[in-house]
VOFI-449959 format. One record per residue (C-alpha): residue in one letter; x, y, z. Coordinates in pm, whole numbers, padded with zeros to 5 digits, always signed. Example, Ala and Ser with C-alpha at 12.3 -4.5 7.8 and 13.67 -1.06 7.14 Angstrom:
residues 2
a+01230-00450+00780 s+01367-00106+00714 
***
This chain:
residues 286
x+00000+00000+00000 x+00094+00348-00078 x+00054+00590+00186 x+00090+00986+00203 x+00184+01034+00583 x+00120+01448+00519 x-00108+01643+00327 x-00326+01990+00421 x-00695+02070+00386 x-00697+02329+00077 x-00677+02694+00145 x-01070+02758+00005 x-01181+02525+00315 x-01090+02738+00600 x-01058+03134+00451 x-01247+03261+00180 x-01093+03254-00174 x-01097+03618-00206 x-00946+03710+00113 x-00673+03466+00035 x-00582+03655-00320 x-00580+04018-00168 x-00402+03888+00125 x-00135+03621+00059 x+00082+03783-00201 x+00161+04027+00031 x+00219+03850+00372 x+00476+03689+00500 x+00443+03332+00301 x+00455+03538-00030 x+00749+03368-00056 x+00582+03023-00098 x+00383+03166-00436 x+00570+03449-00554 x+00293+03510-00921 x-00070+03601-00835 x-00146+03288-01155 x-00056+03097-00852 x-00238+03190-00592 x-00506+03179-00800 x-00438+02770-00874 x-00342+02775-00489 x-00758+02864-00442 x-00925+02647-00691 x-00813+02352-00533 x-01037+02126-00358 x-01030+01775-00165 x-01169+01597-00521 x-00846+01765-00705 x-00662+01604-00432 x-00809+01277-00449 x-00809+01294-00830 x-00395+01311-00757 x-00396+01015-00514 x-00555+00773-00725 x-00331+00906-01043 x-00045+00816-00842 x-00146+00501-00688 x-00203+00667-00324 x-00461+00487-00151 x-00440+00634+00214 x-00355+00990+00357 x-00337+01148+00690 x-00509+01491+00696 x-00295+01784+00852 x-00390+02101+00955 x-00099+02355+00966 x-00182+02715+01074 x+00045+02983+00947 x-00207+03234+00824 x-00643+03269+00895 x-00823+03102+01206 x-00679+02747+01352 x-00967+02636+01466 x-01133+02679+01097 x-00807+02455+00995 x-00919+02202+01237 x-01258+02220+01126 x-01141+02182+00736 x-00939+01841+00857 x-01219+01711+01063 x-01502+01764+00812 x-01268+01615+00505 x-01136+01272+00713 x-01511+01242+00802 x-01644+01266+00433 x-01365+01070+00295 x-01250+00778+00583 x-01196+00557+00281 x-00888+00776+00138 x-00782+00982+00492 x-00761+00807+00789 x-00627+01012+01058 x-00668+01321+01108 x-00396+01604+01311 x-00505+01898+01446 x-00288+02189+01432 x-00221+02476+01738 x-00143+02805+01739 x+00031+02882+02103 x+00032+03299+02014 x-00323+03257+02066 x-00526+03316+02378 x-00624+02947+02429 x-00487+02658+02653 x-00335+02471+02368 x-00293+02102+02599 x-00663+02162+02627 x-00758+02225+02310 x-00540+01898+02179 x-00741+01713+02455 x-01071+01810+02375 x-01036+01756+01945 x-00883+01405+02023 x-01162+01275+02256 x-01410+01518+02119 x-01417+01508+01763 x-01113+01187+01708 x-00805+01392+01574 x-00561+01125+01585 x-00223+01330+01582 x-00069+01720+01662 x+00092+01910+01432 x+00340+02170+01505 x+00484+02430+01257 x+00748+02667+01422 x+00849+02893+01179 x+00505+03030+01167 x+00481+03106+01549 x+00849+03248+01614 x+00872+02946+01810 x+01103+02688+01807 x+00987+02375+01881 x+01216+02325+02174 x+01043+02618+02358 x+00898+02538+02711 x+00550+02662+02599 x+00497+02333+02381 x+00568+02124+02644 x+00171+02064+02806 x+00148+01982+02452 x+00395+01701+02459 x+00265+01605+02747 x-00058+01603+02645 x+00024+01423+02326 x+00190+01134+02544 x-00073+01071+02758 x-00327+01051+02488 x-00054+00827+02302 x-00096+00985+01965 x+00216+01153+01752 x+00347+01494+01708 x+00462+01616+01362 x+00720+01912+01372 x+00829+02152+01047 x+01202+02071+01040 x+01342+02206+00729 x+01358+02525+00504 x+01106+02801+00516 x+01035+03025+00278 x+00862+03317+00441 x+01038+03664+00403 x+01045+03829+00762 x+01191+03551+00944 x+01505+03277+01035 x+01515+02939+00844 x+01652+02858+01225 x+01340+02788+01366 x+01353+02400+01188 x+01619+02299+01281 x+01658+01939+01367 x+01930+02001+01632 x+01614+02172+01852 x+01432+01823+01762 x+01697+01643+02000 x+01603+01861+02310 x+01280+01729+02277 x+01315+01371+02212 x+01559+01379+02518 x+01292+01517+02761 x+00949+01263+02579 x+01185+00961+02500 x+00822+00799+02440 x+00657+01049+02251 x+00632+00922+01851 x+00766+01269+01694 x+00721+01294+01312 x+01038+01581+01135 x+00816+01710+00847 x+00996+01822+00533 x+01339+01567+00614 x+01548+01848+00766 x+01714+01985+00467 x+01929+02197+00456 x+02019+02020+00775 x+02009+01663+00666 x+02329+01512+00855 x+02186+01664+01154 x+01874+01538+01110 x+01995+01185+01075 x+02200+01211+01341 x+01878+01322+01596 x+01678+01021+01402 x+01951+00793+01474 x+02010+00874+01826 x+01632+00876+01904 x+01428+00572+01793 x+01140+00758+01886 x+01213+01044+01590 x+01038+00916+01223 x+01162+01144+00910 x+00901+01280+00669 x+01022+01352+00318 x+00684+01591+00206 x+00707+01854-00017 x+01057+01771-00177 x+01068+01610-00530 x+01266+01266-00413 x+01476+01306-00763 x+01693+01555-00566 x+01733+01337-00283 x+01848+01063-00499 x+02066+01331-00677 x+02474+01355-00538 x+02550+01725-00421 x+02224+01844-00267 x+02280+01764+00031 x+02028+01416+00084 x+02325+01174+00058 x+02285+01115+00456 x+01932+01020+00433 x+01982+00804+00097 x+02327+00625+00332 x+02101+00571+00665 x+01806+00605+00495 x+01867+00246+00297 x+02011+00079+00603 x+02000+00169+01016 x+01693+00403+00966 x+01527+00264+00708 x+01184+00192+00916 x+01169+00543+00987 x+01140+00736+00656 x+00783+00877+00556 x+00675+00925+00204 x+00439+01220+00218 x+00371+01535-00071 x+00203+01805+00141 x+00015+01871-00138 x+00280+02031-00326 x+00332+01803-00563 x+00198+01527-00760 x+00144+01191-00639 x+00242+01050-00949 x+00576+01204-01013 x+00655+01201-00608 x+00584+00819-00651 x+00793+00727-00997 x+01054+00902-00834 x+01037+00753-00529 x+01056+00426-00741 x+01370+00499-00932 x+01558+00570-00633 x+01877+00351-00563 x+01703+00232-00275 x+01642-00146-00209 x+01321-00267-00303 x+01200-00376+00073 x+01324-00028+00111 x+01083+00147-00121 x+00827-00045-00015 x+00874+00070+00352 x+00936+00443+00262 x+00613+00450+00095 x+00410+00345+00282 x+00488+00030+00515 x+00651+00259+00748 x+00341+00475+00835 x+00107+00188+00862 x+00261+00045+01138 x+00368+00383+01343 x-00017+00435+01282 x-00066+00107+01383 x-00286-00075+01110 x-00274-00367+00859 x-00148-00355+00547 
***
């Protein structure tokens, strides 16, 4: 089975189109769209675009995550929970996502969506918060997310806003966490890059730490001198039960999953990184 461990509830589902075209190209993600063609694309899509991808690629399964860098969180977290629950077939967890700026007891709120509404999963995104993810302020959250035994995803890569550090995902913060929840099953979105050894290193010390590869075309982590030769090394051997296929979303299932394919990988490998992997750190049957 092929399984995308990450992709996000379209834009049009939690803040209206319009909004998003007079608002976006001139905040602080402009830097993820850069054309106004694209936002335009960016709000058009909806969850049958996305499931018209999955099936083009072969994807059967998806989990749903929220991430809140712009509008209302809670409307993200009502976008996840209203897709998983008209599609269960194709996305079968959904994570909520938290905003900690906000005036809200965030270890409550991840308490009340799990046993409230069945959010399966947290998902954290730094860079958008000024936070970094080893910050004391996320730790009821941890805590939270241990007791109710469900998994934390973290941004740790690259972003690509314009007012702030690419700092705040770093993996090296990652390790400060997995010290102090040695338990907790922590999900590095995005694979680390530009920090890759790093990131390897924190996945290798911690068998608690899983490394999510959405959003990057695999080619370029198959490809010598950009900096994925760690994760193609430990990837194929001592960590290879902890690599997550995933696309965010950003791009398509079926190139993300040929590519994935032609990897020098072995072929138990493959099979794990796309999707063997996340079926048993979400605990079902193939």
């Amino acid at each position: 089975m092929i399984f995308d461990f990450r992709m996000v509830p379209p834009i049009r589902y939690y803040m209206d189109p319009e909004q998003v075209k007079k608002e976006l190209p001139n905040s602080y993600l402009k830097g993820y769209l850069g054309k106004y063609e694209e936002v335009e694309l960016f709000t058009q899509l909806t969850v049958d675009h996305l499931i018209q991808g999955m099936d083009a690629g072969g994807v059967e399964k998806a989990v749903m995550q929220a991430e809140w860098a712009i509008g209302n969180y809670r409307k993200q977290n009502d976008a996840v929970y209203e897709i998983v629950h008209t599609h269960p077939e194709r996305f079968v967890a959904g994570y909520l996502c938290i905003n900690p700026l906000a005036d809200d007891d965030m270890a409550t709120v991840v308490e009340n969506e799990v046993k409230e509404r069945g959010f399966k999963g947290v998902n954290i995104q730094p860079w958008a918060y000024r936070v970094r993810c080893n910050d004391k302020r996320f730790y009821p959250v941890y805590e939270k997310c241990l007791e109710l035994n469900i998994p934390v995803t973290i941004h740790c890569s690259i972003n690509f806003t314009v007012n702030r550090t690419i700092d705040y995902g770093r993996p090296l913060y990652l390790d400060e966490v997995a010290c102090d929840f040695p338990d907790l099953k922590i999900i590095a979105n995005h694979g680390g890059w530009p920090w890759v050894t790093e990131m390897v290193a924190v996945a290798w010390k911690h068998p608690n730490v899983y490394i999510e590869i959405g959003a990057v075309s695999p080619k370029y982590i198959g490809t010598p001198g950009t900096g994925w030769e760690p994760l193609m090394v430990y990837g194929n051997s001592l960590l290879q039960d902890r690599v997550l296929f995933a696309t965010d979303n950003m791009l398509p299932h079926r190139r993300c999953v040929e590519e994935i394919k032609a990897l020098p990988l072995k072929p138990d490998v493959k099979t794990k990184w796309l999707g063997l992997n996340a079926l048993k750190l979400l605990e079902m049957t193939p």
